[in-house]
N, C-alpha and C positions, 0 to 999 in steps of 0.2 A: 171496512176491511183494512189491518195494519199490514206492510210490509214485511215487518218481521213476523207472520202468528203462521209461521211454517207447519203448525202442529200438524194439522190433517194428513199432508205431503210429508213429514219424518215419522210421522207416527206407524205409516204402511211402512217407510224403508226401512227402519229400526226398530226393534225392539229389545232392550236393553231390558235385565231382568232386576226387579226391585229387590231394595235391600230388605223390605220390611218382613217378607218373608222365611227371610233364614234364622232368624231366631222363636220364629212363631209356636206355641205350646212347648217354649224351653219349663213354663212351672212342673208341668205335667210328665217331659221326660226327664228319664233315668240319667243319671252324672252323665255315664259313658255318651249315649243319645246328646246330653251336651256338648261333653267336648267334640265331640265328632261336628257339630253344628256351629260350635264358635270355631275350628280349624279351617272350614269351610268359609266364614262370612271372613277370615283371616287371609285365607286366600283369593278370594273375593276382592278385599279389597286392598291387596297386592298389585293383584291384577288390574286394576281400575287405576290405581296411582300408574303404572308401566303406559294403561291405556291414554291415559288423561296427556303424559309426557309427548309419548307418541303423536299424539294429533297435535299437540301445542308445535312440536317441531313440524309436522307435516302443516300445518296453516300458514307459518311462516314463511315457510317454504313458498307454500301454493300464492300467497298474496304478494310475496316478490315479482312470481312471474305472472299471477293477474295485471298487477300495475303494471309491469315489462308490452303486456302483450296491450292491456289499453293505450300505452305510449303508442305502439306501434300502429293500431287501429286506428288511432287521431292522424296520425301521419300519413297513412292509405289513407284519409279521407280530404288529406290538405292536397295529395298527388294527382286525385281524383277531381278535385276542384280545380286543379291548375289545367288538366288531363278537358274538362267540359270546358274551362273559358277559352281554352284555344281550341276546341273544336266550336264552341260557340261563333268566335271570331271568322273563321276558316268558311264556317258556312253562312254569315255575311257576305262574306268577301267572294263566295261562291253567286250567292243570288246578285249582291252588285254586278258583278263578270258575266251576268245570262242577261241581266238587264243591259246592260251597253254593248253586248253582240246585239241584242233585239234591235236597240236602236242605229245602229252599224248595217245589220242588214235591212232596216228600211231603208238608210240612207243609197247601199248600193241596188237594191229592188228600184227606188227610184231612178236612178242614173242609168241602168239598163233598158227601164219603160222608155224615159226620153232620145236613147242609142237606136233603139227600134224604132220610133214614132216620125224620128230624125232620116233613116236609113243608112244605107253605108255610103251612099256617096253625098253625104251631104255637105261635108267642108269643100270637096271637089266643087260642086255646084253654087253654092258662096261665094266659092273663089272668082268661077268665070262669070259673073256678075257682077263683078266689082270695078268700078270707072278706074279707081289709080291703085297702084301698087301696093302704097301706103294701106289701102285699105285690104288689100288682100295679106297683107303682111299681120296684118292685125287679125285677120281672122284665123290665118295659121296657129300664131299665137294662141287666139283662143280656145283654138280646137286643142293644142298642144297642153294647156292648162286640165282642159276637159279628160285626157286623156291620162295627166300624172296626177289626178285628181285621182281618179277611179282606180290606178293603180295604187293610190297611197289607201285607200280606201280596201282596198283588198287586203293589202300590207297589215293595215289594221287589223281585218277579221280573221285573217288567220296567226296575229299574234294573239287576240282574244282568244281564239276556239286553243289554243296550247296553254295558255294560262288557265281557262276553263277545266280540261283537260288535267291539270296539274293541281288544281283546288279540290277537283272531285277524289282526286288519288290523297292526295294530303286527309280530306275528310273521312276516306274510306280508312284510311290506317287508324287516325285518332279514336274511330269510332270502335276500332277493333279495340286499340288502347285500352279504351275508355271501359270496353265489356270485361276486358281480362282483369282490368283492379276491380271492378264491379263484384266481378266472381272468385277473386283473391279477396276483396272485403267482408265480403258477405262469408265466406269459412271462417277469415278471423274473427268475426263478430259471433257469432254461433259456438266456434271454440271460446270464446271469451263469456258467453251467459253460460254456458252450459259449465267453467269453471268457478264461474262465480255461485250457481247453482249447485255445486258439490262444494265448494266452501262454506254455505248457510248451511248444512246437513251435515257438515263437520262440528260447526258449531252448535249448533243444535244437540250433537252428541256428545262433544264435549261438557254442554251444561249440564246435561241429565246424568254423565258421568260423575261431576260436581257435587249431583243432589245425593245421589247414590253413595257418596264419601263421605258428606255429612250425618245423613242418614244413619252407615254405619257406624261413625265416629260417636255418636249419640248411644247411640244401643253396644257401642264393646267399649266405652271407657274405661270403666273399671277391670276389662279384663287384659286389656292392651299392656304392651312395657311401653315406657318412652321412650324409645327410638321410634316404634310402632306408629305410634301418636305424632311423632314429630314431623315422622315421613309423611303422615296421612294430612296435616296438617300444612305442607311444604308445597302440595301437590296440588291442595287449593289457593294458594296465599298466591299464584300467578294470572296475568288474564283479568278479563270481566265474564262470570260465566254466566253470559246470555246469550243471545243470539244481536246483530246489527241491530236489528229492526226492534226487538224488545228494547236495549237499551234507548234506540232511537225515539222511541216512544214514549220511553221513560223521560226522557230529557226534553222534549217537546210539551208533556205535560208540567214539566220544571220551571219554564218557563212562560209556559201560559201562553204558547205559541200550537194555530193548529195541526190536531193530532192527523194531516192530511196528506193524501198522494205523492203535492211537490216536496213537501217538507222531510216525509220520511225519504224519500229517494235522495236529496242533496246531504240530509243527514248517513244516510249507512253509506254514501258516493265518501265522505269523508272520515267516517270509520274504517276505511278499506282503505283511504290516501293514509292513514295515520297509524294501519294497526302496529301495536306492540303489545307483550307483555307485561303491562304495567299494570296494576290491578285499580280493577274500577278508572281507568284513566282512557277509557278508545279513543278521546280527539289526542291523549300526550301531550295536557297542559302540566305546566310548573308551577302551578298557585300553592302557597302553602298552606297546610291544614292541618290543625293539630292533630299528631301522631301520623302522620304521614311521613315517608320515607322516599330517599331517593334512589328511582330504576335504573338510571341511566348517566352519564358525564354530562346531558343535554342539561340535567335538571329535571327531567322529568318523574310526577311522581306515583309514586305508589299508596292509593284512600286506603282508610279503613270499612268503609261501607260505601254501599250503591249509593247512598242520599248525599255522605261527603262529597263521591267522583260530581254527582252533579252537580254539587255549590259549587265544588272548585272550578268547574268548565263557567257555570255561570257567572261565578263573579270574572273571569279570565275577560271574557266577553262585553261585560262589564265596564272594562278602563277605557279609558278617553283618548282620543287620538292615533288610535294603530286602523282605523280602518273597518273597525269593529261592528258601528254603529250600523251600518249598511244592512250589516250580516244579519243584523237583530231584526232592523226594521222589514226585511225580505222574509224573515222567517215569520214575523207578526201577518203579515198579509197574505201567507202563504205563496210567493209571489213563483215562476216557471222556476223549476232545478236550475238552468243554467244561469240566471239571474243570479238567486243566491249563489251558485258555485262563483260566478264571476266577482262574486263579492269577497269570497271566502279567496279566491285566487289573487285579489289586489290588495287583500287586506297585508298585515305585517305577520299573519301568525305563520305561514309558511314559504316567504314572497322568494321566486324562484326554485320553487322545488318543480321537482319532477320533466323540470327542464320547461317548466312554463306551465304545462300540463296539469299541475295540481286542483284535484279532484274533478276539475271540469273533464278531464280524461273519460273517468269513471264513469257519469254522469249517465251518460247512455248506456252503457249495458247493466246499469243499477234499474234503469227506465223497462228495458226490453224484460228484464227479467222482472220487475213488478207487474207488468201488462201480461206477459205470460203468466203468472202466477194468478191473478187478479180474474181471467178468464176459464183458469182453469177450476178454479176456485166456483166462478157464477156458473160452470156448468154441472158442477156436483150435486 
């Protein structure tokens, strides 16, 4: 099952109405029944160009503030980590502090049995037993020892039992902490698939808008003006109009890398780190190809077909020494998404974007949403 093969899940949300239709039995009717039928597929595909616009600036849009809110999601999960190692710590330092009151209060348990066993008058009785002075002096003494012993011993357990006391409270709060980002992460993550999930269903609609223009453009050539054509024309020459995961798949077969779970999730994790406008170009490399054009002041370019975009990423991948090789060899073995992204994240092709974050950001809610998908899918 690919990543991108959304079909089942767009095809209930959407139903965009085929072009193939509007000129159908044009031999059979009357002029008038024609032009009524070509002003229509005219309009038709007016509206398609408007639609196609529309969603291109609405994706843009939407994938700013995906990346936006993945940054942010990475970072509730670094807060989160710092938020469990010092509650981790806290409750060490909690069980150390129960352990040495334990062995505290043996120690004074014991010193009380030998108080009682001894009685109260027993330094008294020591004393008038003793032939000289000297020795009763010493025994004073040591009852005196015995005495700021026990009190130093007490001293102790009740600085333990307030430190105790102050670990429990310390843990009590972190723990509270620790639930509140729990439950502040867990919304953003769910706002975060569930955008991600309405951007593959953009897309999706977008292509099919795509086919719908070509379609047209095939069956009204001769009847279109050139402006007509130009526009209709304009309207596709932006974009790759697939879905991530098609392209993903496409490229995956390009390379002869497999067509599998890790692979397509680190591949569309980095279609979403890179989208532009650039036709047939989703990762936004600069390789040149004959007839190719430039998008962007980056360099970045604009193929003429789906088969160039992917020579040109592949040879990009290709060169020697940027880091590259990693990226290849993790995609050959299909090796964990965040593997290759770590690869894709050290290489030279985007080093310091996204403020570190590059595509490994992504990474996970490209995962949750193939697993949900993937599920929903085996239950069908």
């Amino acid at each position: 099952m690919r990543l991108g093969d959304e079909r089942r899940i767009i095809g209930r949300l959407l139903a965009v109405p085929l072009a193939m239709l509007l000129l159908a039995g044009t031999a059979s009717a009357g002029p008038a029944d024609t032009k009524i039928e070509i002003d229509q597929a005219r309009k038709r595909l007016s509206a398609l160009e408007a639609q196609m616009s529309s969603e291109r600036a609405r994706l843009m849009s939407m994938n700013e503030a995906l990346k936006e809110l993945a940054g942010e999601v990475a970072q509730n999960k670094r807060v989160l980590g710092t938020i469990q190692g010092r509650l981790a710590r806290t409750q060490a330092l909690r069980v150390q502090t129960v352990a040495e009151l334990a062995t505290l209060q043996e120690r004074i348990d014991r010193a009380a049995a030998e108080a009682y066993v001894r009685g109260p008058g027993y330094v008294v009785e020591t004393i008038m037993h003793m032939d000289s002075l000297s020795d009763a002096s010493d025994a004073l003494a040591y009852a005196s020892a015995i005495s700021s012993k026990n009190a130093q011993l007490a001293d102790e357990a009740a600085h333990l039992q307030h430190e105790l006391e102050m670990r429990e409270k310390q843990e009590s709060a972190l723990v509270s902490e620790r639930n509140a980002m729990l439950a502040r992460l867990n919304k953003a993550q769910d706002s975060l698939v569930a955008q991600f999930a309405e951007q593959q269903v953009r897309l999706g609609n977008l292509a099919r808008a795509g086919a719908e223009v070509r379609s047209l453009l095939a069956q009204l050539a001769d009847r279109l003006r050139a402006e007509e054509i130009a526009a209709a024309r304009a309207a596709l020459e932006r974009g790759t109009p697939m879905t991530f995961g098609d392209w993903a798949t496409a490229f995956l077969g390009h390379i002869r890398a497999p067509v599998a779970r890790n692979n397509l999730v680190v591949i569309v994790a980095w279609e979403v780190a890179e989208y532009t406008q650039a036709r047939w170009n989703p990762l936004a490399t600069t390789y040149p190809m004959p007839g190719a054009t430039t998008y962007n002041g980056s360099g970045v370019k604009n193929y003429v077909s789906l088969d160039q975009g992917l020579q040109a990423t592949r040879r990009t991948l290709g060169h020697c020494c940027y880091g590259y090789e990693a990226i290849l060899a993790n995609l050959a073995r299909n090796a964990d998404p965040m593997t290759t992204g770590q690869a894709i994240h050290d290489s030279r092709w985007c080093a310091g974007c996204a403020h570190g974050g590059y595509v490994i950001d992504i990474i996970p809610t490209v995962e949750r949403y193939y697993d949900h998908y993937a599920e929903q899918s085996a239950s069908e």
